[in-house]
C-alpha positions in Angstrom: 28.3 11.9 7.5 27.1 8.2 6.6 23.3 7.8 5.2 21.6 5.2 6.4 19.3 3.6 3.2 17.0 1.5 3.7 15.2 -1.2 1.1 11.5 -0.4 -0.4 10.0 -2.9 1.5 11.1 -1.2 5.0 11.2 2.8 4.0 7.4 1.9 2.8 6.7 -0.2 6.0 8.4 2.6 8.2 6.6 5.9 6.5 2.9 4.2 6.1 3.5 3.4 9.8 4.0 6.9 10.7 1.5 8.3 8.0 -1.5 6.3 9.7 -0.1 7.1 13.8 0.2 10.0 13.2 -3.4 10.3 11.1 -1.8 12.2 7.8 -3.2 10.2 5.6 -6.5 11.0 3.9 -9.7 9.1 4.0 -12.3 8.6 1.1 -15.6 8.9 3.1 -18.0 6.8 0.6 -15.5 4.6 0.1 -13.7 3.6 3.4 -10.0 3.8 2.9 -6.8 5.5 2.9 -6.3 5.8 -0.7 -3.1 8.9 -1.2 -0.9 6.4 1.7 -1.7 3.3 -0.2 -0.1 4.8 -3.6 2.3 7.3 -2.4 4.4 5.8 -0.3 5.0 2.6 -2.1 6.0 4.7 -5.5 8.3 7.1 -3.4 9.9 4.0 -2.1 10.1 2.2 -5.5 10.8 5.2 -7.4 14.1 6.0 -5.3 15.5 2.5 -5.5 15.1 2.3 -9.6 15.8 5.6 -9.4 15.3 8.4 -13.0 11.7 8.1 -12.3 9.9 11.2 -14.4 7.1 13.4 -12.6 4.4 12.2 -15.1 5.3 8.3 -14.4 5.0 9.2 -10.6 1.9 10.8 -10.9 0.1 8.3 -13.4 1.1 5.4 -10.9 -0.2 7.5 -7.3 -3.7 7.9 -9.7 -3.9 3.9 -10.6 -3.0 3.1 -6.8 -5.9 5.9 -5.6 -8.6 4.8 -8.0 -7.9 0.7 -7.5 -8.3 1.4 -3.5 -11.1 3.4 -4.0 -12.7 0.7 -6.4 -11.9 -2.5 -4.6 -13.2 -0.5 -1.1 -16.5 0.3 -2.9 -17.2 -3.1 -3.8 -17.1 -4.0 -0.1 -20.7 -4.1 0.9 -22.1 -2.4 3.8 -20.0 -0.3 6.6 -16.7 -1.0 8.2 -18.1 -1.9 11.0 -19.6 -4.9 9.6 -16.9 -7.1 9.5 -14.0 -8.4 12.1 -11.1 -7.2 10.1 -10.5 -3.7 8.8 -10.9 -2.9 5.2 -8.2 0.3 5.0 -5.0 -2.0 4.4 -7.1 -5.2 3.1 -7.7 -2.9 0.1 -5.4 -0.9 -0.1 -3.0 -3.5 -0.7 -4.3 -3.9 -4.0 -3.8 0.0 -5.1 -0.4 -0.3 -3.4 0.8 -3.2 -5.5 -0.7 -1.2 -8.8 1.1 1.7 -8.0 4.4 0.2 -7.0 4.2 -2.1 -10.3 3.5 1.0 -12.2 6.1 3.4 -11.1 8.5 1.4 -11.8 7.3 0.2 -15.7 6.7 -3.8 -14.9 4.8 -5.0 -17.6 1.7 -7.1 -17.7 3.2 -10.6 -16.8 4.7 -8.9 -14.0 1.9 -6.7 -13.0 -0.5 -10.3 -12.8 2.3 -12.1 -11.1 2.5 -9.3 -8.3 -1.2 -9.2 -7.9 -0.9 -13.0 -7.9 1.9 -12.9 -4.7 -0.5 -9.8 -3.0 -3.6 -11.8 -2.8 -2.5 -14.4 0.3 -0.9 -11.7 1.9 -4.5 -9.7 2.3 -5.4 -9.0 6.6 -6.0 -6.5 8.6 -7.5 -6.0 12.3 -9.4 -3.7 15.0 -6.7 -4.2 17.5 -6.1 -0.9 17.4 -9.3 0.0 17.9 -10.1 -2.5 20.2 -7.5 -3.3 22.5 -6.0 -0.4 24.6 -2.5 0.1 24.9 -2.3 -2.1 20.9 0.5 -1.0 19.3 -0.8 -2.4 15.6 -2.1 1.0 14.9 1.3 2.1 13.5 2.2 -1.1 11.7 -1.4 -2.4 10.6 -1.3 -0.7 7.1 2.5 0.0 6.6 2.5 -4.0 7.3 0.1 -4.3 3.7 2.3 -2.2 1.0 5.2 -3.3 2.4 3.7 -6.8 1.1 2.7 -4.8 -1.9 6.0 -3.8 -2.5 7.7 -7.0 -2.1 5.0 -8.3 -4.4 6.2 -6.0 -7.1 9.8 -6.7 -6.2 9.1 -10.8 -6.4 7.1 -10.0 -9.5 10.3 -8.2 -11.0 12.5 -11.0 -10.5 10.3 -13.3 -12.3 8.7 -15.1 -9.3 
């Protein structure tokens, strides 16, 4: 039987997308965001391709990703519905590009450059929410760490 692989950017695009149709990821209610999907999928997908990544380097990187959503999310003044654009993958792109960077040991050069290539790629939408029949629902945040990822990746390579 032939196994199909696929790259970090798309196995993190493909399994946030089903995380967030399917509603499996969690949600911190004081600080609006999905902060578990925005690290853990991003370090499974990075710690496959490097590959001999440990338990406790796994873990640390999830708890960075976690706590920098939920602090950049609790910055954001007032509720979600305050603004045209949704604040779940706007901020939790950040977390994601901590914990892919950390996963996978980049140091600090490369850990500023990532957050460096993250910042344009910032968006999000209500589409979902307010457009029937949208389909961005299932690609709105898996679209952000995917950028996260290919952040880290760029950031890696010296870009």
């Amino acid at each position: 039987m032939r196994r199909l692989k696929a790259s970090p950017e798309q196995a993190t695009l493909f399994n946030a997308g089903m995380v967030h149709q399917h509603d499996f990821d969690d949600v911190h209610d004081v600080a609006p965001c999905h902060p578990s999907s925005t690290s853990v999928l991003p370090s499974l997908a990075m710690a496959e391709a490097k590959g001999g990544v440990d338990g406790k380097a796994f873990i640390t990187a999830v708890a960075i990703g976690n706590d920098l959503t939920s602090r950049v999310s609790l910055a954001v003044p007032g509720n979600v519905h305050d603004y045209p654009w949704f604040r779940a993958p706007v901020v939790g792109i950040f977390g994601a590009t901590a914990a892919a960077a950390s996963v996978v040991g980049a140091n600090r050069a490369q850990i500023l450059n990532a957050f460096g290539l993250t910042l344009p790629s910032v968006g999000g939408t209500w589409a979902s929410l307010q457009h029937p029949g949208s389909n961005v629902r299932s690609l709105r945040d898996g679209l952000s760490y995917r950028n996260a990822v290919l952040a880290v990746e760029l950031a890696l390579r010296g870009i």
